[in-house]
N, C-alpha and C positions, 0 to 999 in steps of 0.2 A: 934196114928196119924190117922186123917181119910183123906182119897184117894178116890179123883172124881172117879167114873167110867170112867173105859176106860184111867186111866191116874196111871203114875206108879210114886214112888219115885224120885228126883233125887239123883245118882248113891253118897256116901260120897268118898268125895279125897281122896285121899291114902295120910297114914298116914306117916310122917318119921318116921323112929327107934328108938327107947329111946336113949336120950344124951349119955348112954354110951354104946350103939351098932354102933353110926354114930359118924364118925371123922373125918374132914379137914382139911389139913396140906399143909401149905406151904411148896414146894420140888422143888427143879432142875429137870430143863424137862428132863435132863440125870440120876435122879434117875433113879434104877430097876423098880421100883413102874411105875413112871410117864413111862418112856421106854416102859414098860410093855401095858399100855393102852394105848399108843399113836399108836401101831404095833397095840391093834385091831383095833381101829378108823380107821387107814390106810385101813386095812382091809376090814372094813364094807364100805370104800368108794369104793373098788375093788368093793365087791358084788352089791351097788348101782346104780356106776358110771361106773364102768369097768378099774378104773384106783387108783391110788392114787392122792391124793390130793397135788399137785404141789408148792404149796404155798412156796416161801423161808422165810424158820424158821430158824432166830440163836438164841442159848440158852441164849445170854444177851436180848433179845429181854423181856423175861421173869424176870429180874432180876430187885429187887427195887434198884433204885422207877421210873421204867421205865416200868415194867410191874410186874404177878407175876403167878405162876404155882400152881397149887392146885391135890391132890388126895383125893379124899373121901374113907374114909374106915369103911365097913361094917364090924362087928365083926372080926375085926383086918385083913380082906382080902380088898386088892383094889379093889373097883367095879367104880368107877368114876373119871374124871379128867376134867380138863381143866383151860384154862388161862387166862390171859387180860393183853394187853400190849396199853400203848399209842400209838394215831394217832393225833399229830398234822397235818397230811396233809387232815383229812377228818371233817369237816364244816359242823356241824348240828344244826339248828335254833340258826345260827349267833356264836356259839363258835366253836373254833378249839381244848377247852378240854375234846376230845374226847379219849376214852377207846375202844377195841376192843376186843372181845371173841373168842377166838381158840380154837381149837381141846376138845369142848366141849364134852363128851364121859358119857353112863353109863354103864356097860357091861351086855349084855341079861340076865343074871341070876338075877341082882338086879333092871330089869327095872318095873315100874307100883309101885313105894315105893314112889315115891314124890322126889329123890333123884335128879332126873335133876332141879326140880324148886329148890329143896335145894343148892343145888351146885351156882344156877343162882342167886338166892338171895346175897349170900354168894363173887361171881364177883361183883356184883352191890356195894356190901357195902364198898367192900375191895378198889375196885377204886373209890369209892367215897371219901373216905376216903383219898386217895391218891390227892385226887383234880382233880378228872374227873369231868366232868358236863353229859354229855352225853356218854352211852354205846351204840355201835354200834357192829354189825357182819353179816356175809353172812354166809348161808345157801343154799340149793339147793332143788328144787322140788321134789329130789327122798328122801325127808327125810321129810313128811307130819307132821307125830309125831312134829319135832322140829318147822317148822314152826308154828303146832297149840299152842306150849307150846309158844313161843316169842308173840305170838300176844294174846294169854289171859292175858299174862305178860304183857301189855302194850306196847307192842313194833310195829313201823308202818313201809311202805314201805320208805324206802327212795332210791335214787339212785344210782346205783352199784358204786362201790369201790375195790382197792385193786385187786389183782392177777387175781378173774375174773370178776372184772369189766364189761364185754363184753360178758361173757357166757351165752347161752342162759339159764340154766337149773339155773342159780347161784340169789337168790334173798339177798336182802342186806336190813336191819332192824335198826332201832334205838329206844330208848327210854331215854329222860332225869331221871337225876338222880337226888335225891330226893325230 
């Protein structure tokens, strides 16, 4: 490969794991599993936010075909989670078939693998599939990482929604679906 002076490579994306090191399983948010990573995510919002994430979560919230809970597992250990549950109350480019992404998590040991955009892909399909049209979520400033991943993923600003709607730190995203 030849390289301008003065100009380096771009960096290759990280790879997921061979089909059979990476696994995503539909599971109840009240699995160990999902339980397990949803306490870090909580966690990591202590250390970001200083607080936990207040949002009222009930576990049918997740259940089909009104939503559904996911854990990724890295050679047979959970390292990733998260959800999508219907919002018919949020209204993006004129449909109200909207999806919404929760407690989207990878845990620090398996982060920099592609395993969050895997996971992301993997929501998108699964509600679309379900007859979402558009997937929506919030996010917050002190999590740069995620908002860079949402917006390379095609995802744009839209206007807050949901729990903090109103937060200063809390940004809210959409992307239609396929």
């Amino acid at each position: 490969m030849d390289i301008a002076p003065g100009t380096a490579p771009e960096p290759a994306a990280p790879a997921v794991p061979a089909a059979d090191a990476w696994q995503v399983l539909a599971r109840p948010i009240t699995h160990p599993d999902a339980a397990l990573l949803v306490e870090q995510v909580q966690q990591e919002y202590v250390v970001r936010y200083g607080s936990r994430d207040e949002t009222p979560l009930e576990p049918g919230y997740f259940a089909p075909p009104a939503g559904a809970f996911y854990v990724g597992y890295l050679d047979g250990v959970p390292v990733a989670s998260g959800a999508w549950r219907r919002r018919r109350d949020v209204v993006v480019d004129g449909t109200d078939e909207t999806a919404e992404i929760k407690r989207m998590y990878v845990a620090p040991a398996a982060r920099r693998r592609g395993l969050a955009r895997a996971m992301l892909a993997h929501f998108e399909h699964t509600a679309r599939a379900a007859g979402a049209e558009v997937m929506v979520l919030e996010t917050g400033l002190a999590q740069p990482e995620a908002i860079a991943l949402y917006e390379s993923s095609g995802y744009t600003p839209i206007p807050g929604f949901g729990f903090y709607k109103d937060a200063a730190l809390a940004r809210c995203f959409a992307r239609r679906l396929g």
